[in-house]
DODO-154356 format. One record per residue: x, z, y of N, C-alpha, C in turn. Coordinates in steps of 0.1 Angstrom, whole numbers, plus 5000, padded with zeros to 4 digits. Layout:
<nodes>
XZYXZYXZY
...
</nodes>
This chain:
<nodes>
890914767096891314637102890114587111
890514557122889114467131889114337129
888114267127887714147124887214057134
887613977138887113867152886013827149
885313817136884613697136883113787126
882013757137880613807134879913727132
878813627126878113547129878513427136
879813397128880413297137879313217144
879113127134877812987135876513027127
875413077140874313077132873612937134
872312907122871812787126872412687133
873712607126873712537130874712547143
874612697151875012647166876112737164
876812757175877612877183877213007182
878013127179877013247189878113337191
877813447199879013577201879113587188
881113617185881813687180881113867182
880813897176880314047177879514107166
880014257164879714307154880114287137
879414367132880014347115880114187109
881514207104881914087101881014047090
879913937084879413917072880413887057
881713877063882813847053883213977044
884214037059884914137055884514267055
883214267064882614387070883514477071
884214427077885314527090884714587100
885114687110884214757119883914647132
882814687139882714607146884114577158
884314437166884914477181884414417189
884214427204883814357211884414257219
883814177215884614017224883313897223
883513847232882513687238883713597235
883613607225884213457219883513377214
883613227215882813117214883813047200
883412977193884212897186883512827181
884112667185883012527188883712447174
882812477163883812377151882212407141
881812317140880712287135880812267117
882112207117881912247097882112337094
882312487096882512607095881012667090
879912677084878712737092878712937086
879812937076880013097069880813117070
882313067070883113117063883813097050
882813057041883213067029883512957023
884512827021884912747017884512727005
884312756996883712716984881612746982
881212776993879912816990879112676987
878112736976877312646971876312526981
876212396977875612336989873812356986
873112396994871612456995870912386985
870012456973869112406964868012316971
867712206966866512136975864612196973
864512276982863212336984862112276984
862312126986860612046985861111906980
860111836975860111696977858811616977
858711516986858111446991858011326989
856911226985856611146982855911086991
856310926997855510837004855610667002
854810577006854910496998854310397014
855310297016855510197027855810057022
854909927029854609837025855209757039
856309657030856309597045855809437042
855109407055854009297055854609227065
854409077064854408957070853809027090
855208997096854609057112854008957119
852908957123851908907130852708867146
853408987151854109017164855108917165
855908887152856908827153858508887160
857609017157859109117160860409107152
861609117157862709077149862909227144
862409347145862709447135860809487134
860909567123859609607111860109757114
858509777123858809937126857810037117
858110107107857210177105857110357104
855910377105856010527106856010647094
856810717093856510797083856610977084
854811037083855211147088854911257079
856011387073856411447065855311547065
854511547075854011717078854711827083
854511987079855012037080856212077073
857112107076858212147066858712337072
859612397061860112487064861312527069
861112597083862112577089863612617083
864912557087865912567080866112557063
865012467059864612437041865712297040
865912207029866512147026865512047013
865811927014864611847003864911737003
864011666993863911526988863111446994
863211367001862411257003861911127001
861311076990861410946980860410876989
861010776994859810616999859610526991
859210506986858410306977858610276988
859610166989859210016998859009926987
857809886994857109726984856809616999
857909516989858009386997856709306995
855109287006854109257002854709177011
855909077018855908957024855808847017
856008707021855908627013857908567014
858308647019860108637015861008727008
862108697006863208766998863908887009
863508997008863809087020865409097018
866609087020867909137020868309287030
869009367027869609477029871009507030
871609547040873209547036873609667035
872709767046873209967044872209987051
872010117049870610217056871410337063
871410317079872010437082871010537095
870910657093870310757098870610807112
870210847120870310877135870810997134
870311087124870911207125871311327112
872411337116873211397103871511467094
871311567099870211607092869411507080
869611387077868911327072870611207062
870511217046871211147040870411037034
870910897038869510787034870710757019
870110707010870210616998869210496987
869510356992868110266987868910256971
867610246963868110176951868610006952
868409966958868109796955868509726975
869009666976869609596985868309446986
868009426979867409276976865909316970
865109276979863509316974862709136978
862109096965861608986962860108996961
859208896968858008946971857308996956
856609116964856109216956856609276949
858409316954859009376943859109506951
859609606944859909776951860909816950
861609936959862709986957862210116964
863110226965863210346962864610396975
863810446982864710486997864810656992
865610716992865810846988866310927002
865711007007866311067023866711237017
868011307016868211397017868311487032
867011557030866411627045867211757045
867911787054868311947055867711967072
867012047073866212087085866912157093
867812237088868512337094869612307100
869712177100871112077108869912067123
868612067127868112007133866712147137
867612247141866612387145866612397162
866912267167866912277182865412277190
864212207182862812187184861812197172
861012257179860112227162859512087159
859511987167858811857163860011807162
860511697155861511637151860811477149
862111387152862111247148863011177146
863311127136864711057129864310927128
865410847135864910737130866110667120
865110597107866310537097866110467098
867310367097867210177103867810117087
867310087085867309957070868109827074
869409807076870009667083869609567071
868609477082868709317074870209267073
870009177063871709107065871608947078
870908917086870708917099870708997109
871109137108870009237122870909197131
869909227140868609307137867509207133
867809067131866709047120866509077109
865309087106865109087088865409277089
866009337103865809497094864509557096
864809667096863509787094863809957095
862809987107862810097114862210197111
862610317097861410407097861410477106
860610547110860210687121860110757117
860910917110860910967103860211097110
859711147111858611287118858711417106
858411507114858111627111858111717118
857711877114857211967122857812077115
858812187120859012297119857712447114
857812477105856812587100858212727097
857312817104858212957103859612927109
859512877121860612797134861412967143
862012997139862713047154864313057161
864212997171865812947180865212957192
866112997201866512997213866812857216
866312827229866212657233867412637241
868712767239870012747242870712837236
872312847234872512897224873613007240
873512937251873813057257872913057270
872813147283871713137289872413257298
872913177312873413267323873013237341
871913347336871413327348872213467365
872113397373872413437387871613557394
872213647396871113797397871613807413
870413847421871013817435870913997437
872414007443872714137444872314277454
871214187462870114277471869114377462
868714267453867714367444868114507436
867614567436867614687426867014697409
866514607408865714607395866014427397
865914387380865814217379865814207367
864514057362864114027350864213877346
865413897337865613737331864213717321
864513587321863313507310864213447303
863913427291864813347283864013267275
863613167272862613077266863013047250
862213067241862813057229861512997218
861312927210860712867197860112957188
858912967184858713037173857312987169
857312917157855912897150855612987138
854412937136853513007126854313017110
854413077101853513247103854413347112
854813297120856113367130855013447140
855013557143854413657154855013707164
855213607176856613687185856013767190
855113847190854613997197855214077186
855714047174856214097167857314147160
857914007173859714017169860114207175
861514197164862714287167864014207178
863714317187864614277196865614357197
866814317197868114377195869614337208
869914377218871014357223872114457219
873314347220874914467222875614367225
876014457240875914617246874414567251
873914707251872314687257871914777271
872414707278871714767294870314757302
869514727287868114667295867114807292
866614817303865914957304864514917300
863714777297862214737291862614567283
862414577277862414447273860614397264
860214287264858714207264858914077261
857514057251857813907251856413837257
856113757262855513687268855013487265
853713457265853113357260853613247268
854213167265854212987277853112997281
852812907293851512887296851012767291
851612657289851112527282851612527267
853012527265853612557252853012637242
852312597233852312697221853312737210
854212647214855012667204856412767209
856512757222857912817235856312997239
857713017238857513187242858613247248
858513347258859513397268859913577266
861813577264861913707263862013747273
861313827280861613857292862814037293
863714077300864314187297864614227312
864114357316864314367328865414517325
866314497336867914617343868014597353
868914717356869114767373870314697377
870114597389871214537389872614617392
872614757396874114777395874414837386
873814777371874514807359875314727361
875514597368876514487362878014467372
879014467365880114517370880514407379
881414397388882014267395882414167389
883114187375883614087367882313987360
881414027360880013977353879614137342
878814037331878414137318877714057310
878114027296877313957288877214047274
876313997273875314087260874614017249
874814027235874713967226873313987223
872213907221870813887221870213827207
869313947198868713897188867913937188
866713787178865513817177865213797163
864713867154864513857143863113937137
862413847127861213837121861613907109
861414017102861914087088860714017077
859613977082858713897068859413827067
859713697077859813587072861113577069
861813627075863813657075864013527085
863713517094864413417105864813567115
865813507121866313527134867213447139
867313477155867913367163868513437174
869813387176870713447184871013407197
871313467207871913437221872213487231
873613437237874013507244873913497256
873713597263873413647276874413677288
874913577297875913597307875513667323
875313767327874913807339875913797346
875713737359876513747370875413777382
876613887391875513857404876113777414
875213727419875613607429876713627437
878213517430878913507442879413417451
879913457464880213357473881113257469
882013257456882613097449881713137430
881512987433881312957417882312867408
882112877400882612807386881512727384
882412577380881612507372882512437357
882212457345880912527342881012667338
880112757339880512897335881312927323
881112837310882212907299883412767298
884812827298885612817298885712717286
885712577279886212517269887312487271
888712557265889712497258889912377246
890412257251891112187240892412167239
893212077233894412027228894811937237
895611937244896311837252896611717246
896811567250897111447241898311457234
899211577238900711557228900611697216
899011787221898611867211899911957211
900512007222901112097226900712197233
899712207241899012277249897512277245
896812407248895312417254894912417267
893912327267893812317291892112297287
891912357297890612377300890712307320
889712267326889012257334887912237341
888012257355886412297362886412267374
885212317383885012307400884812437401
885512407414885112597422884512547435
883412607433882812587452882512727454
883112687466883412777475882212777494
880812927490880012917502880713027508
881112967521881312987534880513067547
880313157550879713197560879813057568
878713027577878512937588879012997598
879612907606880712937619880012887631
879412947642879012837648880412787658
880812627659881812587667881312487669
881912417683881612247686882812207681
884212247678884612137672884612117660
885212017655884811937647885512057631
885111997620885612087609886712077603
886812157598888612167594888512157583
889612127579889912097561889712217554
889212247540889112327537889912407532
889812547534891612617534891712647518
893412637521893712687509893212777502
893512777485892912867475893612917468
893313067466894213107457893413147444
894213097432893313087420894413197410
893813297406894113377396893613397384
894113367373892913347360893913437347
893713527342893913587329893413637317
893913617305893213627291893413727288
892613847285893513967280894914037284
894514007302895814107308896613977311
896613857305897713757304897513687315
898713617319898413477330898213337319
897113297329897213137326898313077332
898612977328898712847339897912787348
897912797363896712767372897212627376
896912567378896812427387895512427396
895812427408894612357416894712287429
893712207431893712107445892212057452
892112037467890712017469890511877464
889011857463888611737461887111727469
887211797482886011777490885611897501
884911907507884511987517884312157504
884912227505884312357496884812347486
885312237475885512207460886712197458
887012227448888312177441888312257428
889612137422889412097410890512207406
890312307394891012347389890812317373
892612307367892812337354893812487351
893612497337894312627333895012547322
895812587318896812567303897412757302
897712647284898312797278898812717268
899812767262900212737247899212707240
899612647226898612667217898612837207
899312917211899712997202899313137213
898813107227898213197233897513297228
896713207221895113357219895813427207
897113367199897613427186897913607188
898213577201899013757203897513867205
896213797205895013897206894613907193
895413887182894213887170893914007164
894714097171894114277166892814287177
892214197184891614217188890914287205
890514357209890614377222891214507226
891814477239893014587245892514737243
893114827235892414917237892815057245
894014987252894315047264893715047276
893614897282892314897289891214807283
890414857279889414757275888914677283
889314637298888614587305889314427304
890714417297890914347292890514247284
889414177285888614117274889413997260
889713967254890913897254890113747251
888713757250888013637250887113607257
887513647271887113617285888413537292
887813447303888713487317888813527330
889313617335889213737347889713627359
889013577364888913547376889213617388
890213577394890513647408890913527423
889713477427890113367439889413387451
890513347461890613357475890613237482
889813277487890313097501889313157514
890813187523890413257536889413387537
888813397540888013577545887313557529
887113467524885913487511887213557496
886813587491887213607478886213717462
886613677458885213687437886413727428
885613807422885813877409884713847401
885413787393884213777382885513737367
884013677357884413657345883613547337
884613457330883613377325883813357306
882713367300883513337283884313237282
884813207270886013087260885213037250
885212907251885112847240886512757234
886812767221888012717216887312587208
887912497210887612347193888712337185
889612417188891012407177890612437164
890812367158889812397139890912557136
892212497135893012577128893212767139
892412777146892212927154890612947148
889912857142889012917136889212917122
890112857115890812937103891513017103
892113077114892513197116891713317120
890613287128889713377121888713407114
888113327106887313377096887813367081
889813367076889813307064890413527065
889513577067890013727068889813727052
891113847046890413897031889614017032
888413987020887414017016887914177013
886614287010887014447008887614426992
886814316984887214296972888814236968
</nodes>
């Protein structure tokens, strides 16, 4: 049986559908499928929620403000922590004002961080007990981090209080995008993307394993930021007529075997064409009667320069061809400017249902989690391809609730 679903959600983010399933370990298939559903992060609906790896103790005094600020800002910084770790964070607040501090709820800036106070009501010189459950791995997009938790006075923003929550990524590695498609200009013969990616100490990116599929790169290197200590660059150089008319995208990992981090991303090559898409991957959602999926974009359209004195003409018609796996969309389109216009696509919601064995293997060039672009407007016309991203919860319970070998 083929399995859609690789890696669905690493860290937190998105990544190619590709390769062995971690579920079912079914054989691999290939497809650039995206699927944007964030409570998903395994698969596994009953998995255990992460043991807490540290805890931390700090102790904050809030004092009579001199400034007369209507909120009490203070700072609190954790050190380093381990990347993607999960912990305890206990504050002492001691009321050294000379008033009855009140409290109504403590709420957090960012999921990564669950706030809970003992005590609502702190009486001078009395204490209470701010408990922050830290999961780091909600929050692998930078290695410096800052949360801020707000303590609402029962005035606020009078009477509240602003901690500054800090910290620092130890043994950090992610990609500073979770996709990265750059424009290959089709005169050259040879061309080398950079891809900028995170990695701290005890992390050695001269050391990383580098891994693509499909892999068309004939050198791949990694390379130092010049200011950044912390940002380092994969650089991967290929011949540009490896890359077909439709595009080519390539699933990209970097993995540390000491530490056990790796970090995923995917790689969209296109060579430069005379119309673009905006934006390159395709998000489908639910229409407002949740009968339909519709996705839309801009297409601009460069023009050879004409030289004329008179004046310019309207921009000509377009013809927009878009299919999923051999399939038609639904095209809608219309200008909205010199070069532009607006296109949408629709499909059922039960569209992508007829791909779930996975990709054509008649013609594989049918991708069935791409879309094949075919548009015209006057002497110009592109072939290309752009990925899918889906938000429909229930198409990503259809693919990763696969049964297990057991």
């Amino acid at each position: 049986m083929t399995c859609l679903v690789s890696r669905a959600i690493h860290n937190g983010r998105t990544s190619v559908v590709e390769g062995f399933c971690p579920v079912c370990h079914a054989m691999p298939c290939h497809v650039t499928f995206f699927i944007l559903f964030l409570g998903l992060l395994t698969g596994h609906a009953n998995a255990e929620p992460p043991k807490h790896q540290f805890k931390i103790e700090r102790s904050v005094d809030l004092v009579d403000d001199d400034d007369n600020d209507v909120v009490t800002r203070v700072e609190v910084d954790l050190g380093e922590l381990p990347a993607g770790a999960s912990g305890i964070v206990v504050v002492k607040l001691r009321n050294q004002t000379s008033k009855v501090r009140r409290f109504t709820e403590v709420r957090a800036a960012c999921a990564c961080i669950q706030p809970e106070m003992s005590s609502k009501t702190l009486k001078p010189n009395e204490s209470c007990l701010l408990t922050l459950t830290l999961n780091t791995a909600i929050k692998l997009n930078t290695p410096e981090s800052l949360v801020v938790v707000r303590i609402l006075g029962d005035k606020d923003p009078d009477g509240s209080v602003d901690l500054k929550v800090s910290y620092r990524l130890r043994g950090m590695l992610s990609f500073q995008q979770a996709m990265y498609a750059p424009e290959i200009d089709p005169q050259m013969s040879m061309a080398t993307v950079r891809i900028p990616f995170y990695a701290t100490q005890p992390i050695d990116p001269t050391l990383l394993d580098i891994a693509a599929r499909p892999d068309p790169f004939s050198k791949t290197w990694i390379e130092a930021h010049p200011t950044d200590r912390n940002t380092w660059i994969l650089a991967m150089e290929f011949k540009v007529s490896s890359i077909p008319p439709s595009g080519y995208s390539s699933a990209v990992t970097l993995e540390d075997f000491q530490v056990h981090q790796k970090a995923d991303v995917v790689l969209v090559l296109n060579t430069r064409q005379p119309i673009r898409v905006s934006p390159r991957s395709m998000r489908f959602n639910a229409d407002a009667d949740n009968k339909k999926l519709v996705a839309s974009c801009i297409i601009l359209v460069n023009r050879p320069e004409e030289k004329t004195e008179e004046k310019p003409k309207a921009s000509p018609s377009i013809y927009v061809g878009a299919t999923v796996g051999g399939k038609n969309l639904t095209v809608a389109s219309k200008p909205i400017g010199e070069n532009l216009y607006r296109c949408n696509l629709s499909c059922s919601l039960e569209f992508f249902d007829q791909f779930a064995s996975g990709q054509d293997e008649v013609n594989p060039k049918n991708d069935p989690f791409e879309v094949q672009w075919e548009i015209v407007s006057g002497k110009v016309r592109a072939v290309f391809s752009s990925p899918i991203l889906i938000s429909i919860p229930h198409l990503v319970d259809k693919a990763v609730n696969v049964p297990s070998e057991e």
